[in-house]
Every structure is written in structure tokens, then in C-alpha cells.
ZAVEXRO-423772 format. One record per residue: residue in three letters; y, z negated, x of N, C-alpha, C in turn. Coordinates in Angstrom, 2 decimals, decimal comma, always signed. Example, Ala and Ser with C-alpha at 12.3 -4.5 7.8 and 13.67 -1.06 7.14 Angstrom:
% ZAVEXRO-423772
   res      n_yy      n_zz      n_xx     ca_yy     ca_zz     ca_xx      c_yy      c_zz      c_xx
   ALA     -5,69     -7,80    +13,19     -4,50     -7,80    +12,30     -3,30     -7,80    +13,20
   SER     -2,25     -7,08    +12,85     -1,06     -7,14    +13,67     +0,03     -7,87    +12,90
END
This chain:
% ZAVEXRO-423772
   res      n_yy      n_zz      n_xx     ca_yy     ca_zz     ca_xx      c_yy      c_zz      c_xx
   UNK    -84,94   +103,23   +147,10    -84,70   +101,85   +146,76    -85,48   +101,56   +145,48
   UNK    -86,08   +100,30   +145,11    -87,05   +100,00   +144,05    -86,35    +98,87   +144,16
   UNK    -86,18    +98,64   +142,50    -85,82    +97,24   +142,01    -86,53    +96,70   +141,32
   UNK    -86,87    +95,49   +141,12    -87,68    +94,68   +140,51    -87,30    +94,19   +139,26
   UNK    -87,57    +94,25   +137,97    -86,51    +93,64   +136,79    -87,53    +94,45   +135,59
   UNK    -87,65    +93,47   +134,64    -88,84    +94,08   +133,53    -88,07    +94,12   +132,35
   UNK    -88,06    +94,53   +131,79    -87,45    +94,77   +130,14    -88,48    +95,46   +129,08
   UNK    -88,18    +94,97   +127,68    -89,45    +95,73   +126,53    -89,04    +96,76   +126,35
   UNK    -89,49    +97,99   +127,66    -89,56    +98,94   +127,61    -89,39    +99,43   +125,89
   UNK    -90,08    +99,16   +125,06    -90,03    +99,58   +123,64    -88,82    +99,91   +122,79
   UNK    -87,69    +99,60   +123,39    -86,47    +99,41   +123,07    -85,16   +100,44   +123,21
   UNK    -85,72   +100,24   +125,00    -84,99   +101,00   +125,45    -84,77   +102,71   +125,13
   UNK    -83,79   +102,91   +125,19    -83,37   +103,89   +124,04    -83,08   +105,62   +125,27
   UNK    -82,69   +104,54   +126,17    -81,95   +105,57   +127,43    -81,96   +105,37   +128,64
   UNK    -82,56   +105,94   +129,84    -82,53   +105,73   +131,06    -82,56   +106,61   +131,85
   UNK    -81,70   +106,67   +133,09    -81,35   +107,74   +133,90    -80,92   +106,99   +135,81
   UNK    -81,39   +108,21   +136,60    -81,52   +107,46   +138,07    -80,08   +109,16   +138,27
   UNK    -78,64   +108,48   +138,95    -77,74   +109,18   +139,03    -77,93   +108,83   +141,23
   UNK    -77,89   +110,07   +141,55    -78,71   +110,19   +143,11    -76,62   +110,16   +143,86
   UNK    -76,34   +109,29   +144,79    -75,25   +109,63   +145,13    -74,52   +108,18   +145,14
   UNK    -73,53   +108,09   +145,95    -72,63   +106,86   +145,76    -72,06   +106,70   +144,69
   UNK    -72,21   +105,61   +143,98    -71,96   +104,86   +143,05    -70,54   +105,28   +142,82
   UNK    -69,88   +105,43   +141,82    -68,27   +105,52   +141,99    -68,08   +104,39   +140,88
   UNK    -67,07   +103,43   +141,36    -66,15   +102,62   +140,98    -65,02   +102,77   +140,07
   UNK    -64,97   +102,41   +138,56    -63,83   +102,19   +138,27    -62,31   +102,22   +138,49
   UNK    -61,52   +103,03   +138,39    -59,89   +103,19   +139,24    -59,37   +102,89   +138,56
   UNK    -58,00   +101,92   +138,39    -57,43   +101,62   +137,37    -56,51   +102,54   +137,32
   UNK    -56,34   +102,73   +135,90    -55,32   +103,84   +135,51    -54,37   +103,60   +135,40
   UNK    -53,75   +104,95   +135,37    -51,96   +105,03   +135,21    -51,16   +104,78   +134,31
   UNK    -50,17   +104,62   +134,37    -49,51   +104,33   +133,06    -48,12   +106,03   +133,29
   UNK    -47,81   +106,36   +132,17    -46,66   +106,91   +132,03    -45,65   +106,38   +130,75
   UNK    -44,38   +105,77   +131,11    -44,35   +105,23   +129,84    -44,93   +103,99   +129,37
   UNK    -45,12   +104,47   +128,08    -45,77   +103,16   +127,32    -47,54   +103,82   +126,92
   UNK    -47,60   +105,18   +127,76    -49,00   +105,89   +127,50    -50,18   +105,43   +128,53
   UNK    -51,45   +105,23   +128,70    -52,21   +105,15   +129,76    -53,41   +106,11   +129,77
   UNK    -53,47   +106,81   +130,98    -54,47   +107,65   +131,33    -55,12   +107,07   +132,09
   UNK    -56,13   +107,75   +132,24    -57,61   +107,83   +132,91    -57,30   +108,73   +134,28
   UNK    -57,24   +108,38   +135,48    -57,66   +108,93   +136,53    -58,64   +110,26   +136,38
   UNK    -58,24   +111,33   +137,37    -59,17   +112,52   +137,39    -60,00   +112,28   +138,26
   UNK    -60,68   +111,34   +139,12    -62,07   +110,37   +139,17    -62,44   +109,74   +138,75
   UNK    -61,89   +109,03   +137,20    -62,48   +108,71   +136,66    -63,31   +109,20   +135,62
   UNK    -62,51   +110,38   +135,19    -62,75   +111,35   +134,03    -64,12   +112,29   +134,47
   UNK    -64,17   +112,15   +135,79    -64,96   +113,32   +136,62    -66,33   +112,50   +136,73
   UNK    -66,27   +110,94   +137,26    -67,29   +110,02   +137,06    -68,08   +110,00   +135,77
   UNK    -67,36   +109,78   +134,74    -67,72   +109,60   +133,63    -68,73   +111,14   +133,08
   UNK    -67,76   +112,01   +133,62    -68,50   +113,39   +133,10    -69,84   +113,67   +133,49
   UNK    -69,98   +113,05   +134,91    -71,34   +113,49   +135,54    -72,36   +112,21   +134,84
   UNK    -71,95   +110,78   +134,74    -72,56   +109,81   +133,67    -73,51   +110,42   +132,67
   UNK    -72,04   +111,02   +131,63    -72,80   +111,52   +130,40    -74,24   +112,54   +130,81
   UNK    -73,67   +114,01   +131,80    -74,71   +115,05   +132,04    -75,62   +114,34   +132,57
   UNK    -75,99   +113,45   +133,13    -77,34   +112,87   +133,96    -78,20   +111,90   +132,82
   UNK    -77,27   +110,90   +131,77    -78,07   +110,80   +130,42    -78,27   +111,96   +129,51
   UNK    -77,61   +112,72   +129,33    -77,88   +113,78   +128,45    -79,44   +114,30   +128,89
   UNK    -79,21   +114,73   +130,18    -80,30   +115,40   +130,94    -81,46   +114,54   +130,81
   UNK    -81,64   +113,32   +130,65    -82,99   +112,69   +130,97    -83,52   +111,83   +129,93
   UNK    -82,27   +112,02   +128,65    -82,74   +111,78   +127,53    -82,16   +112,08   +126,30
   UNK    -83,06   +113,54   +126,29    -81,74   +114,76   +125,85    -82,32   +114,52   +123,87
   UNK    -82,48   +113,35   +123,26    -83,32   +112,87   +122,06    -82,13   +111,67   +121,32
   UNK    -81,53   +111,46   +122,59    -80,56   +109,92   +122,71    -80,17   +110,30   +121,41
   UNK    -80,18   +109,04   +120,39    -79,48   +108,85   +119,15    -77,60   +108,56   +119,60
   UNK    -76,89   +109,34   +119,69    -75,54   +109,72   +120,26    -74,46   +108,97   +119,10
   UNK    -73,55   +107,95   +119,65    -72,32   +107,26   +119,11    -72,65   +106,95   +117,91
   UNK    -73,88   +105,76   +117,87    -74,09   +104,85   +116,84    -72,80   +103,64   +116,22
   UNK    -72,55   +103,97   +115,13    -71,47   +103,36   +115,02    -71,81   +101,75   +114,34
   UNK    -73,28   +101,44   +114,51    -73,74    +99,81   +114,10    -74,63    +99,83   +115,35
   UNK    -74,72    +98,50   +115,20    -75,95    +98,16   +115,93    -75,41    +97,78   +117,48
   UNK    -76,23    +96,75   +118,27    -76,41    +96,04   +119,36    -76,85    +96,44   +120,82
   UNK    -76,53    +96,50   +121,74    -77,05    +97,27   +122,87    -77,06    +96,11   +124,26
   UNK    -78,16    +96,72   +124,74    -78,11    +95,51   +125,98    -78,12    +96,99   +127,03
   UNK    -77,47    +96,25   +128,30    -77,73    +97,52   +129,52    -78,39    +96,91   +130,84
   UNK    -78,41    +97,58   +131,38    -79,03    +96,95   +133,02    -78,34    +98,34   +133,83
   UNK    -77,75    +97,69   +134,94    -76,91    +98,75   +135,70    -77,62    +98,54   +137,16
   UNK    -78,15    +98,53   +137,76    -78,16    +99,02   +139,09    -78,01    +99,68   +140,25
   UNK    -77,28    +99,28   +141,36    -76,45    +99,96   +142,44    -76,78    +99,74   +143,32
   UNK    -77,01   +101,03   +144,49    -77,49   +100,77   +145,70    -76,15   +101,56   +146,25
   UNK    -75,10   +100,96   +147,47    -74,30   +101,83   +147,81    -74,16   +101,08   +149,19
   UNK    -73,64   +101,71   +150,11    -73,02   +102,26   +151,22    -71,93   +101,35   +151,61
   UNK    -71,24   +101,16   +150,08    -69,53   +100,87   +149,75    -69,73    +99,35   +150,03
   UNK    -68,79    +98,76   +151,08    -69,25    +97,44   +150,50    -67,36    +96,53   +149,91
   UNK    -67,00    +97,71   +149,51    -65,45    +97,31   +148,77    -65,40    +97,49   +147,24
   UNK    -66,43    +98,10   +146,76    -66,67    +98,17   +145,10    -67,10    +96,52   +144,83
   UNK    -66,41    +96,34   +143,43    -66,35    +95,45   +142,94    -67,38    +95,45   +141,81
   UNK    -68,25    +95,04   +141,58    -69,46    +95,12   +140,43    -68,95    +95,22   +139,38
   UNK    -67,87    +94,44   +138,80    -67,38    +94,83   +137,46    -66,68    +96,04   +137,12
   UNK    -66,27    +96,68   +138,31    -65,69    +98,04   +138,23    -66,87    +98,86   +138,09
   UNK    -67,60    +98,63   +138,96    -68,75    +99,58   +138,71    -69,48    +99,54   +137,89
   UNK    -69,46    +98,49   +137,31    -70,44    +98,38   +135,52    -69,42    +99,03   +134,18
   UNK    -67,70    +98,58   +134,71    -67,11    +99,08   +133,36    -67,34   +100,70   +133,61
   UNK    -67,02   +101,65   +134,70    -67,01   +102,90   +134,78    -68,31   +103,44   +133,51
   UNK    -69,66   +103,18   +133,84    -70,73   +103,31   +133,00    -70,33   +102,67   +131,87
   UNK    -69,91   +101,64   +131,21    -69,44   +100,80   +129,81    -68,42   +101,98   +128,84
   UNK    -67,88   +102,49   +129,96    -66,51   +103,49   +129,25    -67,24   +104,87   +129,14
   UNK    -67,94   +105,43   +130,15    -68,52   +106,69   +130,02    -69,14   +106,40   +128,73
   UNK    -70,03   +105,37   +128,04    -70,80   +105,73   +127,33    -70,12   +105,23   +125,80
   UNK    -68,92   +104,91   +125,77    -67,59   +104,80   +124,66    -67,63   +106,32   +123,84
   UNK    -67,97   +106,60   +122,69    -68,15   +107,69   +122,03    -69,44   +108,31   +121,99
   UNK    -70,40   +107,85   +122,81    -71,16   +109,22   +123,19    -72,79   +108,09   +123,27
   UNK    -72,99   +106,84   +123,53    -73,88   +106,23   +123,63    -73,88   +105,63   +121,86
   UNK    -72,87   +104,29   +122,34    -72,14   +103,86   +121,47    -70,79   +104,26   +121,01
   UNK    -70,39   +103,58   +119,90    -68,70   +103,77   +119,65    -68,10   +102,93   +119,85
   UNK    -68,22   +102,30   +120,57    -67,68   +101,33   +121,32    -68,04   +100,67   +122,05
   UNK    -68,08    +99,91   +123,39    -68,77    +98,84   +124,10    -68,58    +97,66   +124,13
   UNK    -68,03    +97,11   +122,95    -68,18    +95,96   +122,04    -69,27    +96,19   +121,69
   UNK    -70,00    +96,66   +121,20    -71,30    +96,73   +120,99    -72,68    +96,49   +122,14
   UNK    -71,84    +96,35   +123,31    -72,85    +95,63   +124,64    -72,67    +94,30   +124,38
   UNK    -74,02    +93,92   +124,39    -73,89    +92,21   +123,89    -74,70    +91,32   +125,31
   UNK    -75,33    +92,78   +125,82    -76,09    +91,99   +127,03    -76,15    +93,26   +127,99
   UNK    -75,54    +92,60   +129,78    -75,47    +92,90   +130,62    -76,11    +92,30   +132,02
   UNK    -76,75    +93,49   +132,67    -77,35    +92,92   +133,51    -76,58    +93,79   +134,79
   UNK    -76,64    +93,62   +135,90    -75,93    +94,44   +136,97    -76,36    +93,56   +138,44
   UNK    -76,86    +94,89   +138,94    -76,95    +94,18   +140,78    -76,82    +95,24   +141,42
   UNK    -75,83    +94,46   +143,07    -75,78    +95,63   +143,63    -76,11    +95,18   +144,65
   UNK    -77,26    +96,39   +145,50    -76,96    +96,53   +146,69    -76,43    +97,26   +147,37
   UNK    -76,07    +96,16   +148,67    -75,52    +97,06   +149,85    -76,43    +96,84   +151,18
   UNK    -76,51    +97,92   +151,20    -77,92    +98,22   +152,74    -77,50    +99,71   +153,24
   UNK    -77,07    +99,35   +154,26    -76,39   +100,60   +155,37    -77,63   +101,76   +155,69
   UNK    -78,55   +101,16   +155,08    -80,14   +102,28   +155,26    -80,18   +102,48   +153,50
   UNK    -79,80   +102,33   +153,48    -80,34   +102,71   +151,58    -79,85   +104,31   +151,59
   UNK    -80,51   +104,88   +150,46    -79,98   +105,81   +149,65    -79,21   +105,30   +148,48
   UNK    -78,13   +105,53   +148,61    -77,28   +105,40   +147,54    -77,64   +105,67   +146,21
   UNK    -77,46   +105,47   +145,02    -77,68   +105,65   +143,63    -77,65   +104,51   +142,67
   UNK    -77,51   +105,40   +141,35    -77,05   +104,36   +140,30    -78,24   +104,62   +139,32
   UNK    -78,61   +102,95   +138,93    -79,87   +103,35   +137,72    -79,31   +102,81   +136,57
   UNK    -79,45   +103,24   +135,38    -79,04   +103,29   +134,25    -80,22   +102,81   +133,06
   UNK    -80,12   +101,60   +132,33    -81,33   +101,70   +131,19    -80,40   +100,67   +129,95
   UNK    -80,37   +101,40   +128,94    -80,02   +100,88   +128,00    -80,87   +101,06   +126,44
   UNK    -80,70    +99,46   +126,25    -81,68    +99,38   +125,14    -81,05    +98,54   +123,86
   UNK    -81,78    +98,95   +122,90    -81,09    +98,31   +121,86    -81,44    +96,57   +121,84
   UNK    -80,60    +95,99   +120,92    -80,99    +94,37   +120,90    -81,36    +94,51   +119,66
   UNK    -82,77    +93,52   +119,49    -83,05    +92,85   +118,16    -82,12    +92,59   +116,98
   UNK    -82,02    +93,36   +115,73    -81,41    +92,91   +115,12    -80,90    +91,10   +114,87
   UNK    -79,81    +91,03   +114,90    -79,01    +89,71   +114,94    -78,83    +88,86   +116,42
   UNK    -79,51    +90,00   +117,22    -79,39    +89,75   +118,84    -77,81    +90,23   +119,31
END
């Protein structure tokens, strides 16, 4: 699958192609007044981080200033994933470890396809914003 979409490369800080169906966001549990994270979600997130680590093993890691724009792209199979689930899953994986927070995403881009011939996969590029962007 090839997507079409240009960005100033110059920026971008981090980018990674994750080969496999997209996994979706699960909302978590509550116990109590406590809330956990699903063990697919925790497991999603884990393979997130190793596939940026792996392909941009330089990444300036849990900047605690500064502005970030992302672009998410999805090719899946699934046609019951909800795009915002599938953009927060990546938003939260990268909570500590990209950024320190994803308040710090100020710009989002996300498309998904669904094509019963596709290869499934998730593309990943995140870049910083212009100061006061």
C-alpha cells in the first residue's frame, strides 16, 4: 500500500512502517476507583515502542517541551476499528517515551484504509512543530 501525503521531511523526528493489522484501542478496566490498561493494549503499545525504537534508534526520547505533529496511517482488513481508537493506541504508546505527554500533539493527521486486498499495516511519522506552532 503507498500513500500519498508530503510533509517537511526536515522535521520529522521519527518514522516507522509496523507490518500487520492495525490494533485498536480497548477501553480499559476499571477496578474500584483504579483504571488499567488491557493486556492488548499494553502488548500493542510494546510492539509500537520496539518498531520506533528499531527504526529510529537516535529518537530524542520523552521531551518534556516542545510541539509535535503526527500522521498515522492504516491499511486494515478490520472494517469495525474506529480511527480514533486507532490513532489514540499510537498517542498513548508514545506517552513517556516520544513525548511526556500527548498534549503535546498539536497536529494530527490519520487515514484509514480498508481494502480486502491490502496488506495490512500501520505507518507512523512524527515531527516536531515550528516553534509557537
Amino acid at each position: 500500500m503507498t500513500f500519498k501525503f508530503e510533509i517537511d521531511l526536515s522535521r520529522t523526528i521519527a518514522r516507522c512502517k509496523i507490518p500487520g493489522e492495525p490494533h485498536a484501542w480497548e477501553r480499559a478496566g476499571r477496578d474500584g476507583f483504579r483504571t488499567f490498561d488491557t493486556k492488548a493494549n499494553k502488548e500493542a503499545k510494546k510492539t509500537i515502542q520496539q518498531f520506533l525504537k528499531l527504526a529510529n534508534p537516535n529518537i530524542d526520547r520523552n521531551p518534556e517541551f516542545g510541539n509535535f505533529g503526527c500522521i498515522f496511517l492504516f491499511a486494515t482488513l478490520n472494517k469495525r476499528s474506529d480511527v480514533d481508537n486507532l490513532a489514540k493506541l499510537i498517542l498513548d504508546a508514545c506517552n513517556g517515551f516520544v513525548w511526556k505527554d500527548d498534549r503535546q500533539v498539536v497536529e494530527l493527521y490519520v487515514r484509514v484504509e480498508r481494502m480486502p486486498a491490502a496488506d495490512p499495516e500501520t505507518q507512523i511519522f512524527i515531527y516536531r512543530m515550528p516553534e509557537g506552532g
